[in-house]
C-alpha positions in Angstrom: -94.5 95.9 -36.5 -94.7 97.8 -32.9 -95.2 95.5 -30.2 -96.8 98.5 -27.9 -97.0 102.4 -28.1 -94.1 104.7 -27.6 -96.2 106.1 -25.6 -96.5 103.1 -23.2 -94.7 105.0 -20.0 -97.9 107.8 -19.8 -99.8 104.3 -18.9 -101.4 105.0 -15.1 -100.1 108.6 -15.4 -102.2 110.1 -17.8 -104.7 107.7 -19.1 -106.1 110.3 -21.5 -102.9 111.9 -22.9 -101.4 108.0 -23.5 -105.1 106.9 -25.3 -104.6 109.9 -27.7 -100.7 109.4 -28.5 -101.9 105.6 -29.0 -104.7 106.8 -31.3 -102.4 108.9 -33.3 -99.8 106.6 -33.9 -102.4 104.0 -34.7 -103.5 106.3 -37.8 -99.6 106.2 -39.4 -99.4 106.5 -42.0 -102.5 105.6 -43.6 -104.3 108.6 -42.1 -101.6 111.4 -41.4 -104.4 113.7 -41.1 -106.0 112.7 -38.3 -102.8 111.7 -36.8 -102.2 115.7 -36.7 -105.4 116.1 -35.1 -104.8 113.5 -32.4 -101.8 115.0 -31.7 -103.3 118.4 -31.5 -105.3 117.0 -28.9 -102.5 115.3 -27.1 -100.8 119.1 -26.7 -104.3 120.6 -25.7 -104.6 117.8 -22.5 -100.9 117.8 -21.8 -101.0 121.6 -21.4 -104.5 121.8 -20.1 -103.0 119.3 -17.2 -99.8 121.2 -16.9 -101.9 124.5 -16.2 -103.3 122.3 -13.4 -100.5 121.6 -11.8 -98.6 125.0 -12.3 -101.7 126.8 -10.3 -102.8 128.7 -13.7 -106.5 129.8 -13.6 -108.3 128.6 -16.7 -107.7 129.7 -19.9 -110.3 130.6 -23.1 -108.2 128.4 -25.4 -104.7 126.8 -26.3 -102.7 130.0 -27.4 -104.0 131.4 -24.3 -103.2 128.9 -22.1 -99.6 128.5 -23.8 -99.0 132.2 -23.4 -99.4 131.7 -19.2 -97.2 128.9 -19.0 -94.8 130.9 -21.1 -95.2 134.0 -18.7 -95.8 131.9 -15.0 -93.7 129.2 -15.3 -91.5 130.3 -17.4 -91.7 126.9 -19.5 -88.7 126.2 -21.8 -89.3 128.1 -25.3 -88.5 124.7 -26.9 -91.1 123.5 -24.9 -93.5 126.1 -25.8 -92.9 125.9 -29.4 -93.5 122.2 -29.4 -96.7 122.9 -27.8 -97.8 125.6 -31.1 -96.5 123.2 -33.1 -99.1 120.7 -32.4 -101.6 123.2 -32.0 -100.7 124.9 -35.6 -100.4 122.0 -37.8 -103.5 120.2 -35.9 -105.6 123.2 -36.4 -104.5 122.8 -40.4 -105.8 119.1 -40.5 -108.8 119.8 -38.7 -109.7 123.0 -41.0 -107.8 122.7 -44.1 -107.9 118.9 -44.3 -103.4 118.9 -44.3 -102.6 115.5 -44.7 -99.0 115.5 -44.6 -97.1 112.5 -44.0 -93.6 114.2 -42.8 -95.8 116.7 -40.6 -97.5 113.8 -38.9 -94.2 111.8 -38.4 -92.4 115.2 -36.9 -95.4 115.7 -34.6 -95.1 112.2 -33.4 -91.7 112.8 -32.2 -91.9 115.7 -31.2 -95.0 115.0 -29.0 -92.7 112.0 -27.4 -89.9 114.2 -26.7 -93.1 116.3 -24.9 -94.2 113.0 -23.4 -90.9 112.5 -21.7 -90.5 116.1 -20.7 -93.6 115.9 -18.9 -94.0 112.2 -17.5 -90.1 113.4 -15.6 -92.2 116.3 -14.2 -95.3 115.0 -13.2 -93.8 111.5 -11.6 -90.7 113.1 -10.5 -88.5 110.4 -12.1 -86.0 113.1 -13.2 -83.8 110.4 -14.5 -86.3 108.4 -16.6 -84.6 107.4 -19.4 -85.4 107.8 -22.6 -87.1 105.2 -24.5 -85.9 104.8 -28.0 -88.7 106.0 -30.3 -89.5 103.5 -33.3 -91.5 104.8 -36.4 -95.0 103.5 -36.3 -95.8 100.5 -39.1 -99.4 99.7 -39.7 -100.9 98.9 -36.5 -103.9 97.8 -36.8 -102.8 94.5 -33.9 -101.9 97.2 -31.6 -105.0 99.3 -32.5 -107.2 96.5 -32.2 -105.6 95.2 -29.2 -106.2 98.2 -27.4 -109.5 98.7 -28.1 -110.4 95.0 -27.0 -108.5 95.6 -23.7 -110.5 98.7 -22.6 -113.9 97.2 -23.9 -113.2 94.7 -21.4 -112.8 96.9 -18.6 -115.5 98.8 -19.3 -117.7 95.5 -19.2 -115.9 94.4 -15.8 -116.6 97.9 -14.5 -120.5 97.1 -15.3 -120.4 93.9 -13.9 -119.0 95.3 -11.0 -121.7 95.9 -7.6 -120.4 99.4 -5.6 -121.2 98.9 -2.0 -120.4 102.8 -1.0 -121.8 106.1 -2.2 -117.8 106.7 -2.7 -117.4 103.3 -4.8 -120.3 104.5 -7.1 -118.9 107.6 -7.9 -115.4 105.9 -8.6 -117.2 103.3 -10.8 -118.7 106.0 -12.5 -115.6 107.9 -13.0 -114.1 105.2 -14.4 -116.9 104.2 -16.8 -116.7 108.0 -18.2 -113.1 107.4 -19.1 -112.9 104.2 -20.3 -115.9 105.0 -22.8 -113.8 108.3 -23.7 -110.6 106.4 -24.4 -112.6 104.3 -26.5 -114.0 107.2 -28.6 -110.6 108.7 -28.9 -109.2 105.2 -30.9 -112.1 104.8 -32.5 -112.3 108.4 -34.1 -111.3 109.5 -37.0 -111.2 112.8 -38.7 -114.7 113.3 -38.4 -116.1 112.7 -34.6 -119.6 111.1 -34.4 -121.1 113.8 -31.5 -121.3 110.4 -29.2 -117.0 110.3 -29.8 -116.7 114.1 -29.0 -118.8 114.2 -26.2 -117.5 111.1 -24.5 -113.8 112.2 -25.3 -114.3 115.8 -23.7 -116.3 113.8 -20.6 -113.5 111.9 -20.3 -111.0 114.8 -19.9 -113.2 116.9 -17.6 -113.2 113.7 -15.7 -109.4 113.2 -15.7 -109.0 117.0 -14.9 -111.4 116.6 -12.2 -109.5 113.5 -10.6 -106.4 115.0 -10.6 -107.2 118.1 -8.7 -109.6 115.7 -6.1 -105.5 114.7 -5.8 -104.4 118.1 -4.9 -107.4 119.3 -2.9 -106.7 116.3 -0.4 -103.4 117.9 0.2 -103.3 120.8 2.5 -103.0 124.4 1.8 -99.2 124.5 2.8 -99.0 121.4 0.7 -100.1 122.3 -2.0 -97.9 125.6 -2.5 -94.8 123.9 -1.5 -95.9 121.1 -4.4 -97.0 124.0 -7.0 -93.7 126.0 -6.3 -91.2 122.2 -6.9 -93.3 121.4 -10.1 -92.7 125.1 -11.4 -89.2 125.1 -10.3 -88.9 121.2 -12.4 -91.1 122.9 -15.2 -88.2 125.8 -15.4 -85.3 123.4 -15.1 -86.4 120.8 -17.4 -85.4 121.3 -21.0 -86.6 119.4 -24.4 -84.0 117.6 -25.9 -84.7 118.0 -29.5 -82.7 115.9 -31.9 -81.1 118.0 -35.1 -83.7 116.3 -37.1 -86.2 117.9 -35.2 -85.1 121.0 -34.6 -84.5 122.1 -38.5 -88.4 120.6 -38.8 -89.1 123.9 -35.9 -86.6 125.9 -38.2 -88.3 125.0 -41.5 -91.4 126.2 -40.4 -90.1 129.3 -39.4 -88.4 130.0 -42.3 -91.7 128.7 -44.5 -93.4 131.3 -42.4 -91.4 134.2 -43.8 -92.3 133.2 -47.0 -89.1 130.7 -48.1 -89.6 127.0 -49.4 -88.6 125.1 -46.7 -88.0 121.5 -45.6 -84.6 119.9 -44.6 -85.4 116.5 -45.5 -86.6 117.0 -49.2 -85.2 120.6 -50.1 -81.3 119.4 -49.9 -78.5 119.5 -52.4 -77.9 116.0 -52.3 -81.6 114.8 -52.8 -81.5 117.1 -55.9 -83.2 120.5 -54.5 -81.5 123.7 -56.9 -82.3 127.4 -56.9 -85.3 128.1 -59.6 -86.1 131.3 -60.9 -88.7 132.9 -59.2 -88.7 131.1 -56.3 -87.3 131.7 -53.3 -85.8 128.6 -51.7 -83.7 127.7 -48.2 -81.9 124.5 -49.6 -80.1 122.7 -46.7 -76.3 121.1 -46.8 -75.2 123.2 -49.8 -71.6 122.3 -50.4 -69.3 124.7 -49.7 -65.4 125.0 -50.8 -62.8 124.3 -49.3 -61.7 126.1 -45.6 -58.0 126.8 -44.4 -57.7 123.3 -43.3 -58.6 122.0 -46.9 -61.8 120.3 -45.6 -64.8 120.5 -47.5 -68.3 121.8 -45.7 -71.5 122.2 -45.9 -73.7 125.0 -45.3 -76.9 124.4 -43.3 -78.9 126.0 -45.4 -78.3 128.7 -48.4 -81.2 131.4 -49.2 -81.6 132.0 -52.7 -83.6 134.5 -53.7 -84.5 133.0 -57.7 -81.2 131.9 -58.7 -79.2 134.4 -56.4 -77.5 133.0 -53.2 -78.4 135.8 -50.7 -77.8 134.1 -47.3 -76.3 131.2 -45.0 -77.7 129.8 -42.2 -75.5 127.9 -39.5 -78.7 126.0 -37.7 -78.0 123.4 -34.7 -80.4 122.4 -31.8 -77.1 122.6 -29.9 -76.2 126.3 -30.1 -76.7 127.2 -26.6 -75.0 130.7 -27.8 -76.6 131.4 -30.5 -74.7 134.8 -31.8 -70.7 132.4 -31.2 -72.7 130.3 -33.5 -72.4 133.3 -36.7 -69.1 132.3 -37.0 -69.8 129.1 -38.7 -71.9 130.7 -41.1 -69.4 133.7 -41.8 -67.1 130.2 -42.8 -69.7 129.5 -44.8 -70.1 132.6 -46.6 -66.0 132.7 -47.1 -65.9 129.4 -48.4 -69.0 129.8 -50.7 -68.1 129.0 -54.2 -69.2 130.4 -56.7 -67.6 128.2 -59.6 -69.7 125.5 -58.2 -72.8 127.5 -58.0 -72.6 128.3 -62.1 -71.8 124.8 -63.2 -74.5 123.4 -61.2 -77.0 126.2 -62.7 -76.1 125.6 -65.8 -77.0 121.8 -65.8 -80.3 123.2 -65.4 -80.9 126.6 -67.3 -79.4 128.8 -70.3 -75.9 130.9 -69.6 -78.1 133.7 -70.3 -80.2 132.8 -67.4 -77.1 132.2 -65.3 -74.7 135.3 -66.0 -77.3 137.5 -65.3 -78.1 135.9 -62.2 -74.2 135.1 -60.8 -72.0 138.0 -61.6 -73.0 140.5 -59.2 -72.1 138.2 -56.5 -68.5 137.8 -57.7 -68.4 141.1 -55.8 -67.1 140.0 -52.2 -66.5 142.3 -48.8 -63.4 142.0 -46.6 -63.5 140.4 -43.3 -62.2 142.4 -39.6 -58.4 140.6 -40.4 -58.2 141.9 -43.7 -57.5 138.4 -44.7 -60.8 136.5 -46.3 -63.2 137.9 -47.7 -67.0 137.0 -47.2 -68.8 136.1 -50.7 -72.5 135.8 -49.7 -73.8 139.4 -47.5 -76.1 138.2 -44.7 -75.3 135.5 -42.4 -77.7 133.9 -39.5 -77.2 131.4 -36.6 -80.5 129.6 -35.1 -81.1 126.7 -32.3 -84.7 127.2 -33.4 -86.1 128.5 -30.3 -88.9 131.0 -30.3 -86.9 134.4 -29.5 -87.5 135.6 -26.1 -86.1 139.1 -25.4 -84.6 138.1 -21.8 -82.8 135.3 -23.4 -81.5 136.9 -26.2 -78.1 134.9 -26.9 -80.3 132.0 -26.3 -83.1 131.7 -28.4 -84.3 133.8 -31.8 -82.0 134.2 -35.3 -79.1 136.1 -35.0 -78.4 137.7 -37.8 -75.1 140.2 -39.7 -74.9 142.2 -42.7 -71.0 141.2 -43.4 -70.7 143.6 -46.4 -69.4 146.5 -43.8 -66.9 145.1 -41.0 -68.8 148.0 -38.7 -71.8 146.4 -39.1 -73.0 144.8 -35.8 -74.4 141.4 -35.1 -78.1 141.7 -34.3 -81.0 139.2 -32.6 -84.1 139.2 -34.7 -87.9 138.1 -33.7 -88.5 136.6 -36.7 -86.3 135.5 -40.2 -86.1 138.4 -42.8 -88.9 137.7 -45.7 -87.1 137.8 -49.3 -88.2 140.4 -50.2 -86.6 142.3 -47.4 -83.0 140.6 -48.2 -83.5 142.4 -51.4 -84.4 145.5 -50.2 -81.0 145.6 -47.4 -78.7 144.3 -50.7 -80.1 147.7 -52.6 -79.5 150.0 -49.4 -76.1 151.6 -48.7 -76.3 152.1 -44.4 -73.0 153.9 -44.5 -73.6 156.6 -47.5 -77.3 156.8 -46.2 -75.1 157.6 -42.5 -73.0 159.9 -44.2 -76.2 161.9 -45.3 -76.1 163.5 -41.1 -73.0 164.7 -41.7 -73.7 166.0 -45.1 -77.0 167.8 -44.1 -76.5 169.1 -39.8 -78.8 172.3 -40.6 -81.7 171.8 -39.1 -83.2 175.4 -39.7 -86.1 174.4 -41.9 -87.6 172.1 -38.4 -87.8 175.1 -35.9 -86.4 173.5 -33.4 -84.9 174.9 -30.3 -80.6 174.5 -30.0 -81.6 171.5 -27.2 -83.9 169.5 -29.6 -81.4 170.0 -32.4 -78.6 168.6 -29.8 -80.9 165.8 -29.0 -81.7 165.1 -32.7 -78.2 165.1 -33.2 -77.1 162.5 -30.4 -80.1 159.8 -31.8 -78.4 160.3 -35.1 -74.7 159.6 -33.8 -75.9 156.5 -32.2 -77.1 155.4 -35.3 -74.0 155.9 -37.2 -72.4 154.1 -34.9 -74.7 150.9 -34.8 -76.4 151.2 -31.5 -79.8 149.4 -31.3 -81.1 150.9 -28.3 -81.5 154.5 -27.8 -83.4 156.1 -24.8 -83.8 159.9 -25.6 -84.9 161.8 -21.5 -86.5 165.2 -21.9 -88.0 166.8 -19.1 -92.1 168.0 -19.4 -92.7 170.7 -21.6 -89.1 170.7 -23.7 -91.0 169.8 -26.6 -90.7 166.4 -27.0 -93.1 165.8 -29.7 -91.8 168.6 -31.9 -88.4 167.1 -31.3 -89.3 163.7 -32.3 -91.1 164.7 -35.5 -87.9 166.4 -36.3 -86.0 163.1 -35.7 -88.6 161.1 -38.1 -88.0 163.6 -41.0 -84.5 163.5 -40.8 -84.7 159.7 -40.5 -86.7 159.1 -43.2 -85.1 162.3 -45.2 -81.7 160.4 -45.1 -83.6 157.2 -46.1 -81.5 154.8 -43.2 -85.3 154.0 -42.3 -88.3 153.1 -44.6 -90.8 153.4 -42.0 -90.8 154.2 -38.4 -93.3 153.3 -35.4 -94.3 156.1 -33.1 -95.9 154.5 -30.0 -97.7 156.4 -26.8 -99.3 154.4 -24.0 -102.8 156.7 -23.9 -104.9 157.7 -26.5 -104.9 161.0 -25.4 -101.2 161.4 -26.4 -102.0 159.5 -29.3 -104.6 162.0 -30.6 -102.4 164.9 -29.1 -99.7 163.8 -31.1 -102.0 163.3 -35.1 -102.6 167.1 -33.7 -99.1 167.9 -34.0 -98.5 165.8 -37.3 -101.0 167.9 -38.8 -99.9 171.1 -37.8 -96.5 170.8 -37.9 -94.8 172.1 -41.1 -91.7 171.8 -42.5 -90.4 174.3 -46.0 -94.2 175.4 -45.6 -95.8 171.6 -45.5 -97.3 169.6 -43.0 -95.4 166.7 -41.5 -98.6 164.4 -42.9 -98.6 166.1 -46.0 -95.1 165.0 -47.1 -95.4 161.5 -45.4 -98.2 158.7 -45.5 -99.3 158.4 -41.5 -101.5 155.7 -40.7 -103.2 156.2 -37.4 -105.0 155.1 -34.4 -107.7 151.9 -34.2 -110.8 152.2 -33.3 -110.3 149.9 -30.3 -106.7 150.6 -29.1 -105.6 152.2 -26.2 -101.9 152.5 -28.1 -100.9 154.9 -31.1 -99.1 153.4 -33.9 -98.3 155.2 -36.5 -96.5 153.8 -39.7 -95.0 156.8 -41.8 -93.6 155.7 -45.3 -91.7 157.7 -47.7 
């Protein structure tokens, strides 16, 4: 039984945010649901405080305010995606009724880890340490305890004479709070509108008292205080334990439509590829390595019974992309033996040589010594992928069937569907297709815009990401990119391609071209399917499939 809250340290800090965390943990785990909406709540004041005291004007909602403290303060992405988190899964339990009892453990600890991150920042105590978080029991001492103890104070605070106008207003204050902290233990899923209106008194009350704090302070003050808490904020990271960070990396992968979730979807608690589904099963054994040890992959992707993928996921891969090496280990040392006993414990040989044998196929390595056995391999820390910190955040991903083949930083995990789609392409015959087919005659083009055309498609063959194509005004720019997207497409390297303008002008200037211009005697939106502007966008997007 807990003796206080894990939360106990936010006590005289943040009276609110330490009344919700108690309230949460007070409802595990005989209500995980409204644990998750508690702890929704605890990231809406944390942030909404944090906003505060980073000088960020007010915000319409959560994701709003969340997106500032991402762009201002340039808040740790770990930190960030603890904060959607909370918001995510709370926003399930209050519409969708989620009840989940792993969900509400994970956002327990991860809203402590948050809790510490932010009780360093806000006290300055950079060295707190960390209190060692214990799994709430049944609390219903604690709970009551609690209550009892802030029922008191609110009767001592009505007892109480003020002498001052200023004591009155503090007596006042205080009564607001101590009746919201009340409402906040004492509510359940469903709010009585006496909880919810105390609760949200008591947090414009809280807000309001801490910046009567900062308005005291002078104007030089208070910007040599905003700029040392954003500089902290910036410098302070979360230190997620592995357990949490594969709960961050299961939802990321669930969200790319895979069956996700390291503590029941593991080998060794009995999770196995079914048909038809498509599963990320964590600490797949591997075979042996060169040193004769025997590993496990941190998670495989199987796509039905097909491994596909292997992911090498730590919370400690500051360098995410040195990180694809472990999972290239992985894919060397996948066995495949294994994998068709183990299948057929559980389904007919039919089933299992139909699903196995195309994977016997394996691609050689740079040394020319192993050879890899499963295609694509990844490498994750679980951050939220942030273009300016690219080898330290996102999935980094490689196609190993082609020792050209680059390393890459992706936004998001590849959906199945898409795996499937890659492992039925050919990049280097498609590349081939430009050197089979340079005439260009049939597009009209000036000799320029073909030598432009031609220098997009040479950086392609050769793997580069980034391209930046200068022509000067009136060289026909749009002519020559329409050229570039048939050839693209024509050669099918790309499926679909995004044509982007900043103006709707260009954007209507630019349908105008796709409709005029024609190619063997067709119009460019003829022969492809071009889907065009919104009706409220200032931006042209333009998907053209084949």
């Amino acid at each position: 039984m807990m003796n206080k809250s894990n939360f106990e340290f936010l006590k005289g800090v943040n009276d609110f945010t330490y009344a919700i965390a108690c309230a949460a943990e007070n409802n595990y785990p005989d209500d995980p649901n409204t644990t998750l909406i508690k702890m929704r709540m605890f990231g809406e004041a944390t942030a909404k405080h944090l906003g505060l005291l980073l000088n960020i004007p007010p915000c319409e909602n959560q994701h709003d305010l969340l997106r500032e403290l991402g762009k201002i303060a340039f808040v740790d992405d770990n930190i960030l995606s603890v904060f959607h988190k909370l918001r995510r899964i709370g926003n399930q339990a209050v519409h969708e009724y989620h009840n989940d009892l792993d969900d509400a453990q994970m956002c327990l600890r991860l809203g402590f880890r948050l809790a510490v991150w932010y009780y360093r920042l806000v006290t300055k105590d950079y060295d707190f340490p960390v209190p060692v978080f214990v799994l709430p029991e049944r609390g219903e001492n604690l709970y009551h305890q609690e209550v009892l103890t802030l029922k008191q104070q609110l009767e001592q605070q009505v007892r109480e004479k003020a002498q001052s106008q200023a004591e009155v207003e503090a007596q006042q204050q205080k009564l607001v709070a101590l009746n919201g902290y009340i409402a906040i233990l004492e509510g359940k899923q469903q709010e009585t509108e006496a909880q919810t209106q105390a609760r949200l008194a008591a947090l414009e009350a809280q807000l309001a008292e801490k910046n009567a704090e900062l308005a005291k302070q002078t104007e030089q003050e208070r910007k040599a205080y905003h700029k040392e808490i954003t500089d902290q904020a910036i410098k302070r990271t979360l230190n997620l334990s592995e357990e949490e960070s594969r709960f961050l990396i299961d939802a990321q992968l669930r969200k790319a439509g895979w069956q996700a979730d390291s503590k029941t979807l593991r080998f060794s608690k009995g999770a196995r590829p079914e048909p038809g589904v498509n599963k990320a099963i964590a600490e797949w054994p591997t075979g042996k390595d060169e040193t004769g040890n025997q590993g496990f992959a941190d998670y495989v992707l199987f796509v039905g019974l097909k491994p596909i993928a292997v992911v090498e996921a730590k919370r400690k891969n500051i360098d995410v992309p040195g990180k694809l090496n472990e999972s290239y280990r992985y894919s060397k040392c996948f066995d495949n033996g294994f994998l068709r006993e183990t299948l057929l414990e559980h389904y007919s040989p039919d089933e299992v040589h139909e699903a196995v044998p195309e994977y016997e196929t394996s691609w050689q390595d740079t040394s020319g010594q192993q050879r890899f056995k499963i295609p694509f391999c990844y490498s994750t820390n679980g951050r939220e992928y942030r273009a300016a910190m690219k080898i330290k955040s996102g999935i980094w991903y490689r196609d190993v069937r082609d020792t050209r083949n680059m390393s890459k930083a992706l936004p998001e995990w590849h959906r199945p569907e898409e795996l499937l789609e890659m492992l039925g392409s050919e990049p280097q015959k498609q590349n081939q297709w430009f050197a089979d087919n340079p005439g260009m005659s049939e597009l009209g083009l000036r000799y320029y815009q073909e030598d432009a055309v031609r220098a997009v498609e040479k950086a392609i063959v050769k793997g580069q990401q980034e391209i930046l194509l200068a022509m000067a005004t009136g060289t026909g720019k749009t002519r020559t990119a329409i050229a570039m997207m048939f050839r693209l497409i024509q050669s099918q390297r790309f499926k679909r391609i995004l044509f982007l303008v900043d103006r709707r002008s260009l954007g209507e200037q630019a349908l105008g071209a796709f409709e005029d211009t024609r190619i063997n005697g067709d119009t460019f939106n003829s022969i492809f399917d071009i889907k065009g502007l919104g009706n409220d966008s200032n931006l042209l997007i333009v998907f053209m499939f084949r």
